[in-house]
MITORDO-483084 format. One record per residue: residue number from 1; x, y, z of N, C-alpha, C in turn. Coordinates in Angstrom, 2 decimals, decimal comma. Layout:
N
- NUM;X;Y;Z;X;Y;Z;X;Y;Z $
...
//
This chain:
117
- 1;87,15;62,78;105,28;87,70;63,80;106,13;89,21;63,82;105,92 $
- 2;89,42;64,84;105,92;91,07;64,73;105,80;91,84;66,20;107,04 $
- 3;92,98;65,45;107,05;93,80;66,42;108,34;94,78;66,71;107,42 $
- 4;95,03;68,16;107,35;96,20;69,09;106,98;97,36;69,25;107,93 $
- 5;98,44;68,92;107,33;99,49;69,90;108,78;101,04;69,00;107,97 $
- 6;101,56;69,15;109,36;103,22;68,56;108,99;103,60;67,28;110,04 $
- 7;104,15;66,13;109,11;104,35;64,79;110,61;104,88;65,35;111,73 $
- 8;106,13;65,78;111,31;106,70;66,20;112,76;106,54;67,48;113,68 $
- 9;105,13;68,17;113,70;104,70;68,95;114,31;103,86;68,35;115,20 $
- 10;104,50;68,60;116,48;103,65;68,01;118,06;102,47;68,24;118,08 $
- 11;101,25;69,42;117,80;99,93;69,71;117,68;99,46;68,72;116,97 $
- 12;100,15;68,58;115,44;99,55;67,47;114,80;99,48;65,89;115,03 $
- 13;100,76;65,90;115,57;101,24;64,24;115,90;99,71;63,62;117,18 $
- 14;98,89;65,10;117,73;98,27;65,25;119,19;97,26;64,40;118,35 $
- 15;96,89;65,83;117,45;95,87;65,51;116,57;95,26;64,03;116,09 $
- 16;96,75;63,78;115,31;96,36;62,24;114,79;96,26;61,08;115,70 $
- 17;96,85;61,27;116,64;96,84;60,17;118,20;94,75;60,13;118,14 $
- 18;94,69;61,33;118,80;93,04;61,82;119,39;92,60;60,55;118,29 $
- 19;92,46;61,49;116,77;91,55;60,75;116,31;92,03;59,05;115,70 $
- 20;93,07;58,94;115,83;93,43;56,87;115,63;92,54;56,46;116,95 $
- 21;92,94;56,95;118,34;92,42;56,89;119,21;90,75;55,70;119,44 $
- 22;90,10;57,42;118,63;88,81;57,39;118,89;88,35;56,48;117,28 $
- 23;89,51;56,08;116,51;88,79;54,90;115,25;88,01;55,83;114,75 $
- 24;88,30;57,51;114,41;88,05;58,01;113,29;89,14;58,12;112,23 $
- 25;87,93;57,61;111,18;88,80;57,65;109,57;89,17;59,06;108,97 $
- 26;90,80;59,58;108,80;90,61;60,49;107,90;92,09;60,41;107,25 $
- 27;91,83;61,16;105,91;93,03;61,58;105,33;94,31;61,91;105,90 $
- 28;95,82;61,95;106,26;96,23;63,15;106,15;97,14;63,70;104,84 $
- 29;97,29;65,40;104,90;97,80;65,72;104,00;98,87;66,65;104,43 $
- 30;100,08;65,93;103,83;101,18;66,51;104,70;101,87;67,42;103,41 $
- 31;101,63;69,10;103,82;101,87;70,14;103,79;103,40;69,97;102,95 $
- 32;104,31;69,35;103,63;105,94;69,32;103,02;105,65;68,39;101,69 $
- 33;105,05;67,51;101,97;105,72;66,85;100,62;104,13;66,70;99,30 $
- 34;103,08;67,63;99,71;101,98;67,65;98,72;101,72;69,29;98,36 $
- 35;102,20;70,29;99,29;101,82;71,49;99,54;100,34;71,88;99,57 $
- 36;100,00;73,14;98,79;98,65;73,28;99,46;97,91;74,12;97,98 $
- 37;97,21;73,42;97,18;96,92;74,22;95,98;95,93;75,50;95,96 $
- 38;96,16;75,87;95,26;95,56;77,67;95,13;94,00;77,21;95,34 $
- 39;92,96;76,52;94,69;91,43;75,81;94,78;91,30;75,89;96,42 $
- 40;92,03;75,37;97,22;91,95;74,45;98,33;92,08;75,51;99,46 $
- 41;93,70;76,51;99,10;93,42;77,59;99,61;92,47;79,17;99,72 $
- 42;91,71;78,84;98,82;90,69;79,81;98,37;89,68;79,82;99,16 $
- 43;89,22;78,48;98,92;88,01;77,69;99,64;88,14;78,20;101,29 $
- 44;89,67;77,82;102,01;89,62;78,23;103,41;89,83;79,74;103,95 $
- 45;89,90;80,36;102,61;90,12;81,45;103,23;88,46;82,38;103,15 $
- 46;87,40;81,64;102,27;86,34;81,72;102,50;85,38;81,64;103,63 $
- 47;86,10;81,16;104,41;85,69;80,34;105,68;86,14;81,04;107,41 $
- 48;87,72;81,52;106,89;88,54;81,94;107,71;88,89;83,23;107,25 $
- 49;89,27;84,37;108,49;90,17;84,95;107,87;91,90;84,74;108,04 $
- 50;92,38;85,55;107,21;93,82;85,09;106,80;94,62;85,43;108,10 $
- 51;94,18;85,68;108,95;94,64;85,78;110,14;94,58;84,89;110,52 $
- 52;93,68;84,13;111,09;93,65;82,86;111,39;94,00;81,78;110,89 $
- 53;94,30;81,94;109,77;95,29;81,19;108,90;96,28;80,53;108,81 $
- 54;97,04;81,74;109,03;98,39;82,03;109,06;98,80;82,17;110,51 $
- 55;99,54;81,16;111,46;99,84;80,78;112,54;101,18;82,52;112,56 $
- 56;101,16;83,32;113,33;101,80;84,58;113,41;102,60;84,02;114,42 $
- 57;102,23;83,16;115,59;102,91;83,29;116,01;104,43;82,05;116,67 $
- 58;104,34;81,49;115,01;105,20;80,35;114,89;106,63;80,86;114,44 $
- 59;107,52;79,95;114,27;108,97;79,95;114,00;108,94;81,06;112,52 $
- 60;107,95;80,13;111,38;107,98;80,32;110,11;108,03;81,92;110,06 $
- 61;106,66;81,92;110,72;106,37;83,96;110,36;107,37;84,29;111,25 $
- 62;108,34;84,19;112,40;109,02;84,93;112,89;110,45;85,35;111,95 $
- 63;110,25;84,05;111,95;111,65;84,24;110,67;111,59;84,86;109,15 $
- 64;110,41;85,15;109,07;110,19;86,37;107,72;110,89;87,12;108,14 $
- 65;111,34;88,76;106,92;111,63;89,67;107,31;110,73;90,26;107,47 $
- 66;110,32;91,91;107,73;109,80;92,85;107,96;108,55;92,89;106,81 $
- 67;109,66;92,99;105,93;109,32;93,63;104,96;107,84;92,72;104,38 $
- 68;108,56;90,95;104,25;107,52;89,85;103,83;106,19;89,95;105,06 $
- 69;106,74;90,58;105,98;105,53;90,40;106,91;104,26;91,18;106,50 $
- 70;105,01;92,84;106,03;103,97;93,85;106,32;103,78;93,57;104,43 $
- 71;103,90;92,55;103,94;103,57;92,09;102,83;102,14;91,66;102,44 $
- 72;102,01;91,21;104,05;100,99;90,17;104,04;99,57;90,73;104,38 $
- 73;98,42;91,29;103,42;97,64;92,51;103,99;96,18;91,86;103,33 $
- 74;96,12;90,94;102,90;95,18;90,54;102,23;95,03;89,32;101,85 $
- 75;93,90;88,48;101,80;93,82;87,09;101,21;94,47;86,67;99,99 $
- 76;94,74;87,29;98,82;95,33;86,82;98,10;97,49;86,76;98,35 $
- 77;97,35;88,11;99,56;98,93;88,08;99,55;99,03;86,81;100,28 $
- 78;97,99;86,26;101,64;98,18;85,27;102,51;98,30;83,91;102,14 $
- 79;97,59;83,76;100,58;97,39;82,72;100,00;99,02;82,39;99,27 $
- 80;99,60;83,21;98,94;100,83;83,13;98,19;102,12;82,83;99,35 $
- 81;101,85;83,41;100,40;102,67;82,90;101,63;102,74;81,79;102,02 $
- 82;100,91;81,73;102,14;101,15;79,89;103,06;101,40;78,60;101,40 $
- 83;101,20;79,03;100,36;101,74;78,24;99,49;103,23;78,05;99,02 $
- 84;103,73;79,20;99,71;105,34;79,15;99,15;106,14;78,58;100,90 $
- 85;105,63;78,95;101,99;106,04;78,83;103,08;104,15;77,78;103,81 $
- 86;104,57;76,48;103,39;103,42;75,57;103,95;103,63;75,84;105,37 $
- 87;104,86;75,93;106,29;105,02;75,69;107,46;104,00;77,06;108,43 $
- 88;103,51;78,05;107,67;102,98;79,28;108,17;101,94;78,84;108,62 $
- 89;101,01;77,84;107,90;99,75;77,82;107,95;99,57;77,11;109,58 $
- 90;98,39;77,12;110,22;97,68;77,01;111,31;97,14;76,02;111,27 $
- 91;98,05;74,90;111,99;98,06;73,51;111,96;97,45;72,55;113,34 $
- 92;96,97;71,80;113,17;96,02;71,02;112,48;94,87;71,70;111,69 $
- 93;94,88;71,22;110,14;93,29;71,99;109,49;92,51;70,39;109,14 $
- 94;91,59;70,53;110,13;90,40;69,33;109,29;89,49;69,87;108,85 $
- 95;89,40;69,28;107,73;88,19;69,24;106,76;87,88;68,07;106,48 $
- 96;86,31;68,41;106,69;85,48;67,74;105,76;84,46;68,17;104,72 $
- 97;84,11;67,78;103,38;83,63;67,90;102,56;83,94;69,60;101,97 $
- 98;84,97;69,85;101,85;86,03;71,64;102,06;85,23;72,38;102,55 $
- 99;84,52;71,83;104,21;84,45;72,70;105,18;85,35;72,43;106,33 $
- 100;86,16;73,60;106,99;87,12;73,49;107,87;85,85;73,09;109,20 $
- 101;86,14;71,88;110,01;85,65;71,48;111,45;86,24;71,99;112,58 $
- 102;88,05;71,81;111,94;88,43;72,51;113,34;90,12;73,26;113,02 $
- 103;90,85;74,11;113,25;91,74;75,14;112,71;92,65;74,76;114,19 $
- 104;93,68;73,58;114,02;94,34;74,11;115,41;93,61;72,29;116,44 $
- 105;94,47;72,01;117,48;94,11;70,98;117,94;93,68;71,32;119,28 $
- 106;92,66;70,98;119,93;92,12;71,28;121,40;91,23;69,64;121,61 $
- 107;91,87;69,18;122,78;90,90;67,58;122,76;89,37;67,87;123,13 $
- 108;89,28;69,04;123,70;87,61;69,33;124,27;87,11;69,72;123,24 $
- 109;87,33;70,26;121,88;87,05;70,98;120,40;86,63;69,84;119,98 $
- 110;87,71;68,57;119,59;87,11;67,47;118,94;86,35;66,54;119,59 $
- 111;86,47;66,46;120,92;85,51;65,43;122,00;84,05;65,78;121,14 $
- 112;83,92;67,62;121,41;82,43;67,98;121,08;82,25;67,85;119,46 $
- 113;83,41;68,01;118,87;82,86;67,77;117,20;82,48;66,50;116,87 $
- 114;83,03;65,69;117,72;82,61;63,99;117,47;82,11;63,42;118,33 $
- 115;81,36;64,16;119,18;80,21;63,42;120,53;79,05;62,54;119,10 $
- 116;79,06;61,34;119,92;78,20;60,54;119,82;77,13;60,79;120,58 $
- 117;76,05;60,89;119,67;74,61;61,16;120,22;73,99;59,83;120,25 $
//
């Protein structure tokens, strides 16, 4: 399993607490210093749409211009964004086996993704 995102983003820092917490094993892959390859982003946008993706309503996309915004109209333009600007993407992304589990951190989301039966 591996967790996508950035260290010093509070959602994520939530994220990785929850699951050290609960003594689940996973990756992380930090966005600044590995980025996010074209394969990897393909795969999630299979899954997702690029709306959901792409966190709209963070620092990163605010601080686009206009112009880069109304740029952004399609999976392949979204894919070239969140690879040139990692900070866009919609953080925490876990995956496992390159299926996304959960897009974003909520403790009641992962309680139920990792209830022990």
């Amino acid at each position: 399993m591996k967790l996508y995102g950035i260290p010093n983003c509070s959602t994520v820092k939530k994220a990785r607490a929850w699951l050290d917490q609960q003594a689940i094993a996973y990756e992380f892959h930090d966005f600044k210093k590995l980025g996010l390859d074209t394969s990897t982003g393909q795969q999630w946008l299979k899954q997702q749409p690029w709306e959901k993706l792409v966190n709209r309503s963070g620092m990163t996309w605010r601080n686009l211009s206009d112009a880069e915004k109304n740029a952004i109209v399609d999976d392949p333009s979204a894919l070239a964004l969140m690879q040139d600007k990692t900070s866009v993407i919609k953080r925490p992304l876990l995956v496992d086996n390159d299926q996304i589990l959960a897009l974003g951190f909520n403790e009641t989301d992962y309680a139920k993704l990792f209830a022990k039966e």
